[in-house]
C-alpha positions, -999 to 999 in steps of 0.1 A, spaced: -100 -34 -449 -116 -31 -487 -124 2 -496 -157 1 -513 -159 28 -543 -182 8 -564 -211 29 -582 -224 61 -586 -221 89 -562 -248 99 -551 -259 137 -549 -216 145 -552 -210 116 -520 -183 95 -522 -189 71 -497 -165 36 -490 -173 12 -463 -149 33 -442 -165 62 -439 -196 46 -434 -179 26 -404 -175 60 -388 -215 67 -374 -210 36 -349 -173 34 -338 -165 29 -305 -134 53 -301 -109 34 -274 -97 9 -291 -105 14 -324 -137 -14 -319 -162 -1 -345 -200 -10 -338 -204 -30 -370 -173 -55 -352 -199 -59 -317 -225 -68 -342 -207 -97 -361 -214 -123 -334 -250 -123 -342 -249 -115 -378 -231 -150 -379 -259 -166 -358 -284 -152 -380 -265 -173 -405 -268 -199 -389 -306 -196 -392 -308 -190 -353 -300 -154 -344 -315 -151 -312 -317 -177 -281 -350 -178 -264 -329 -184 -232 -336 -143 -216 -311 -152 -187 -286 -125 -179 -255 -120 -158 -243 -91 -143 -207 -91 -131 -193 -67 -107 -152 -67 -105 -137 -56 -72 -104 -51 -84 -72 -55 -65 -86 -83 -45 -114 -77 -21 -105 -91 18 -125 -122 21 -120 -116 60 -136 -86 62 -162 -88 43 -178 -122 42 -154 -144 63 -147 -129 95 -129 -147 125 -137 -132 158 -120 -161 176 -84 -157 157 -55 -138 175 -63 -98 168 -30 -99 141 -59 -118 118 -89 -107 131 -86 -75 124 -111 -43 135 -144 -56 124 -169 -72 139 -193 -100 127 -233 -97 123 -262 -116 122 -276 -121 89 -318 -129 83 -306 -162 75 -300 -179 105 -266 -191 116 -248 -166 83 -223 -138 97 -211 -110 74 -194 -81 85 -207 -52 103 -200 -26 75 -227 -47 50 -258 -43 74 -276 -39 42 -267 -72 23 -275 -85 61 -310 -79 55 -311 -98 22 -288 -127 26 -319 -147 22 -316 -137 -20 -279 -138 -16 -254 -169 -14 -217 -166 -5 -193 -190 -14 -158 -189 11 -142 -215 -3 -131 -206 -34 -90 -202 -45 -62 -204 -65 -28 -205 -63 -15 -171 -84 -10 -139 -63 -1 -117 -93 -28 -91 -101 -26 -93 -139 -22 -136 -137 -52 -136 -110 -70 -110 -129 -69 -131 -160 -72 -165 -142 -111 -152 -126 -124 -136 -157 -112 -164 -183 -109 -197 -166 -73 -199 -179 -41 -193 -158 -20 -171 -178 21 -182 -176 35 -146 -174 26 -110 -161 2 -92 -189 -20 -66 -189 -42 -76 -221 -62 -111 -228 -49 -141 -235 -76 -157 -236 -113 -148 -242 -130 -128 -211 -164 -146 -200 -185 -118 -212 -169 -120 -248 -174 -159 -240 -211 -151 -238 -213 -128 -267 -203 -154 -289 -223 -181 -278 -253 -163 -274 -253 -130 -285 -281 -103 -267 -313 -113 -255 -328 -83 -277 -323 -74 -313 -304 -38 -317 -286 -38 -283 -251 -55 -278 -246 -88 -260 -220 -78 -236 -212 -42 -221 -185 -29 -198 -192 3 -174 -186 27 -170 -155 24 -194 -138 -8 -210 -121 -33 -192 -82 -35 -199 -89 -81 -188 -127 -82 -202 -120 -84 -241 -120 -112 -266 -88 -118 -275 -87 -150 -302 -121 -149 -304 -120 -117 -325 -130 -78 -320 -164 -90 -329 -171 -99 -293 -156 -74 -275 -176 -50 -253 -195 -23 -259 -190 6 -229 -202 41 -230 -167 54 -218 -185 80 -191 -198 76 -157 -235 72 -157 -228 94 -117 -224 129 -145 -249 150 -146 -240 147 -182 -240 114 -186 -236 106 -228 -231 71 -247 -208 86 -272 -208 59 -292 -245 56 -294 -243 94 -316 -240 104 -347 -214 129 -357 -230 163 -360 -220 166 -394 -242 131 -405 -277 146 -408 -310 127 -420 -304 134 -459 -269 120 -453 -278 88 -432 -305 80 -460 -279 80 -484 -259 59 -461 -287 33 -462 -292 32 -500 -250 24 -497 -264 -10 -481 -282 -17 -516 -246 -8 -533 -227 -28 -516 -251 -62 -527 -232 -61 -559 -195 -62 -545 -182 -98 -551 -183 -120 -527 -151 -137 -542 -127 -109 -535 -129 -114 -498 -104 -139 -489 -104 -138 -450 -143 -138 -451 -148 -106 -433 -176 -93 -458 -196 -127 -446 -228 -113 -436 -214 -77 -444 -251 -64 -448 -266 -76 -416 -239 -58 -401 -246 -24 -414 -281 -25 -407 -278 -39 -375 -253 -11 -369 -275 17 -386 -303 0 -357 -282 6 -333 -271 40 -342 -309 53 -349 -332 33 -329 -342 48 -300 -340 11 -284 -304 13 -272 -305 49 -266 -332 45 -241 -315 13 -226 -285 35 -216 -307 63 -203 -307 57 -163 -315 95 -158 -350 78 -167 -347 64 -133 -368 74 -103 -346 99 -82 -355 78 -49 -345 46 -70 -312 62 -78 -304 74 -47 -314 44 -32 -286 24 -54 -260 52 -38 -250 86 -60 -215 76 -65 -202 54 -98 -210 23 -85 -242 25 -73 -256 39 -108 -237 18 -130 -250 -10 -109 -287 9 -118 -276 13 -154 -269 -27 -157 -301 -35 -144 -317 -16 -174 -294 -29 -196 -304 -67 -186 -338 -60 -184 -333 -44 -223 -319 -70 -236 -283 -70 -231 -269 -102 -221 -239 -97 -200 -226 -65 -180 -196 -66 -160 -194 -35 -138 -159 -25 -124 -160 -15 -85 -130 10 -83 -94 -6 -82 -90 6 -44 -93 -29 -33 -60 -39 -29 -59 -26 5 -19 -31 10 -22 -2 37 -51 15 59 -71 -15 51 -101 -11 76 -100 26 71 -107 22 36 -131 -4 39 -151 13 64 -151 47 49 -148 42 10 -151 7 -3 -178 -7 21 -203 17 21 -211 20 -17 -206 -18 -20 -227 -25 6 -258 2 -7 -253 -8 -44 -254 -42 -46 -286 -46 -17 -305 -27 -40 -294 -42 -71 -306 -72 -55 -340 -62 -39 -346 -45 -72 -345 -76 -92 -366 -93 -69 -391 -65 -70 -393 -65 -104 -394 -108 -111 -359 -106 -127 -343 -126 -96 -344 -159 -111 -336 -144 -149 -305 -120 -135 -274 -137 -120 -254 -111 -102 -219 -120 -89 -193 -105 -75 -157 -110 -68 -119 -103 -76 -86 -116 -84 -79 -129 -51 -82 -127 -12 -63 -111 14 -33 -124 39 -44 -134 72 -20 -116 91 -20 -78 91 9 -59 76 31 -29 93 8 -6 75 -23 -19 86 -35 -37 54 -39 -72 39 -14 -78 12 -24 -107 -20 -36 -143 -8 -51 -161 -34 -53 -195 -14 -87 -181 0 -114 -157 -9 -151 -150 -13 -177 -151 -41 -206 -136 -39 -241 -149 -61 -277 -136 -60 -304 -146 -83 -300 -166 -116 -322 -194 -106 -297 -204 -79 -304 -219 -46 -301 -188 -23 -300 -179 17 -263 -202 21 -229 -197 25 -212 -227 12 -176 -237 23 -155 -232 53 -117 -221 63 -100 -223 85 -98 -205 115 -75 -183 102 -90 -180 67 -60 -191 51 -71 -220 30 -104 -244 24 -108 -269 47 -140 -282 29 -144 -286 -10 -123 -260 -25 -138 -239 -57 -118 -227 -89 -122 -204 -111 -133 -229 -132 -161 -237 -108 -169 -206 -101 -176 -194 -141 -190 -228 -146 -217 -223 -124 -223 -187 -148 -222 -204 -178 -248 -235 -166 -270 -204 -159 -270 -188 -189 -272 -224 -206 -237 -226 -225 -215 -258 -223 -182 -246 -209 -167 -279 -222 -174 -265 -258 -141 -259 -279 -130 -225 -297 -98 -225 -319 -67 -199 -313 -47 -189 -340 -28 -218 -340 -63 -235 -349 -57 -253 -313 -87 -265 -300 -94 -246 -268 -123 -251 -240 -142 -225 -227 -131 -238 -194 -101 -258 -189 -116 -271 -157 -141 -267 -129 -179 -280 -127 -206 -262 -115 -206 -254 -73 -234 -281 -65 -245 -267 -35 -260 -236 -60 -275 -258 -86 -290 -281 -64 
C-alpha cells in the first residue's frame, strides 16, 4: 500500500494514508472500512451511486444442515426408523403441516412459503456450505471462498440502500463462507464481532480509538485535501481510484451518528426484544431488521452451528435449536408485516443440506443433501404455499427439483440483479453470478 507523506505536518502530525486507515478498521481479518466502502465509491463513478431499488434480504444460515424432516417435512405415515419423535401440525394455511415444535411459524404460514424440494448432490459441509451461499460447487474440501458469497454478490451490484451504512453485514461475527473472494475485500462484510444478546453490546469497529480526539479527526479531514495533489499516475493497480470518496465515506461512517444508531438494538422496546427471544438469535434477528430498515442491503445472520444433529437429534431440536428458531424468525416476520417492510424485506432461511431419512444408532440424522427445505417470507413473493413434494420417505424430489441456483436466483430477481451477469476471476475468466438455476416460479408468480 503507498504511504502518503506528502506536505506539511500539521501542528507536529505526521500522518500517511496508513495511519489514517486505522479510525475504521475492521480487526478480524485485517478488512479496513475504507475497503467495505470501495463498492460504492466505484458506483458513484459511475455517476449512479445509489439504486432506487430499497429491497433488502435477510439471510439466516442454519449451519450443519437443518433436518428437512423435522422441521418442515414431516412423514407420519413412514416406518418410525424415518419418522422420527415429532409430530405434524396444522398450519393457518389450510392443508400446510410443519412440525409441532414451530407452533409459532404455524400461526404465520400465511406470510411464510416453504419450499421442500430443493437439493443437491454434495454431502460435505465445507462443499455444501459453499455450494448454498455461492451458486458454485466447489471441487475440494475448503474452509474459505472460492467464489463470491451472495451477500458480497449484492454489495457489488448494488451497494446499500442508504449512504454511510454498509451494503452487506454479517452477525453477530464474520462468516468464515460469506466473503468476496475474486471480487475483492471491497465487498466483504461488515460484522460488529459481538453478540447484540450482551448487555454490553459494542460495534468496535464503528469507534474511534481513544487516543483520536476531535482536534485530531479535524486534522485527519484536512489530510483529505492533501492527498488531492498525490499523482494519480503513480498508482499502477488503480487502488487510489476514487481514493477520496473513500475516506470520507469512511470518516461518515466513523462519525455519523447514522450507522451508530443502526446497530443500536438496545433502542428496542424491551417487549419487542423479548418477543424476538433473549438469546443470540433472536436479537441478531432484531438487529437485522434495523439494519434493513437503515439502509443496509443484505444481512445474513448465523443460527448456531448445532445443526448437524449426528446424535440426540430430537433432543436438541426440541430443547435448543427449535425453540429460538421457532420465536425469532415469527417475530422477524410479523414485525415486518407490522411495520409495511414485508414486501421490501426478503427473509430466507436454510443450510448446507438435509438430513438422512433413516435414524442413526445415536439417535440423529447424519448429511443428505438429496433433500431439504427452504424457507421464504416477504420480498414481494407469493406467500401462504409450500411448493414441492418428496417422497414418502423424504429422501429425494418427486416433483420439480430446486438448486442452489434456483434457490439464490429467486433472491437475486428480488433484489433486481441479473444472476446471468459476468464477473472476471484472476484468470480474467468470465464467471456468472450463477452458473445455473432460474427463479422457483411458483414464488414469482
Amino acid at each position: 500500500m503507498l504511504d502518503c507523506h506528502g506536505g506539511s505536518p500539521r501542528s507536529g502530525d505526521r500522518w500517511n494514508r496508513r495511519q489514517f486507515l486505522k479510525i475504521g478498521t475492521l480487526g478480524l481479518g485485517g478488512f479496513s472500512l475504507v475497503d467495505l466502502l470501495r463498492a460504492r465509491a466505484r458506483a458513484a463513478e459511475s455517476g449512479s451511486p445509489f439504486s432506487p431499488n430499497r429491497k433488502a434480504v435477510i439471510q439466516i444460515w442454519q449451519a450443519g444442515g437443518p433436518s428437512h424432516l423435522d422441521m418442515y417435512d414431516l412423514k407420519p405415515n413412514a416406518p418410525a426408523e424415518v419418522r422420527g419423535e415429532f409430530k405434524p401440525i396444522a398450519t393457518n394455511v389450510p392443508g400446510i403441516q410443519i412440525s409441532e415444535h414451530l407452533p409459532l411459524q404455524a400461526r404465520v404460514m400465511d406470510k411464510m412459503a416453504i419450499v421442500r424440494s430443493a437439493y443437491h448432490t454434495n454431502a460435505g459441509h465445507g462443499m455444501g456450505s459453499q455450494w448454498m451461499l455461492t451458486g458454485y460447487q466447489p471441487t475440494i474440501e475448503v474452509n474459505d471462498n472460492i467464489y463470491p458469497a451472495c451477500g458480497s454478490v449484492v454489495a457489488k451490484m448494488k451497494g446499500p440502500n442508504e449512504p454511510g451504512l454498509p451494503a452487506y453485514v454479517t452477525l453477530p461475527r464474520l462468516l468464515n463462507l460469506g466473503k468476496a473472494a475474486y471480487l475483492g475485500a471491497s465487498y466483504n462484510p461488515f460484522f460488529p464481532d459481538d453478540d447484540p444478546q450482551n448487555g454490553g453490546f459494542q460495534v468496535r469497529n464503528l469507534r474511534m480509538p481513544g487516543r483520536v480526539n476531535s482536534q485530531r479527526l479535524e486534522r485527519r479531514r484536512e489530510l483529505l485535501t492533501d492527498l488531492d495533489g498525490i499523482r494519480r499516475d503513480l498508482d499502477l493497480r488503480g487502488d487510489m481510484q476514487g481514493l477520496d470518496t473513500f475516506y470520507r465515506e469512511a470518516m461518515e461512517m466513523v462519525t455519523s451518528p447514522k450507522a451508530q444508531k443502526a446497530f443500536d438494538v438496545h433502542k428496542e422496546p424491551v417487549a419487542l426484544r423479548d418477543r424476538y427471544g433473549r438469546n443470540s438469535l433472536g436479537q441478531c434477528l432484531l438487529l437485522a431488521r434495523r439494519l434493513v430498515e437503515a439502509g443496509v442491503t443484505y444481512v445474513t445472520i448465523q443460527a448456531g452451528g448445532g445443526w448437524d444433529t449426528h446424535g440426540d437429534n430430537f433432543k436438541e431440536l426440541k430443547n435448543n435449536l427449535l425453540p429460538a428458531f421457532d420465536r425469532g424468525v415469527a417475530a422477524l416476520v410479523e414485525d415486518l408485516a407490522d411495520r409495511g417492510l414485508q414486501d421490501d424485506v426478503l427473509v430466507m432461511a436454510m443450510g448446507e443440506f438435509g438430513r438422512t431419512p433413516k435414524i442413526n444408532g445415536s439417535a440423529g440424522r447424519d448429511h443428505w443433501p438429496g433433500a431439504m427445505s427452504v424457507l421464504f417470507a416477504g420480498g414481494g413473493l407469493k406467500m401462504g404455499q409450500a411448493i414441492g413434494d418428496t417422497n414418502s420417505l423424504a429422501e429425494y424430489p418427486i416433483t420439480k427439483p430446486y438448486t442452489p441456483g434456483c434457490v439464490l436466483s429467486t433472491m437475486y430477481r428480488v433484489l433486481g440483479i441479473d444472476h446471468h451477469h459476468a464477473f472476471y476471476d484472476p484468470a480474467q475468466r468470465p464467471l456468472a453470478i450463477l452458473p445455473e438455476g432460474e427463479p422457483i416460479p411458483e414464488l414469482i408468480g
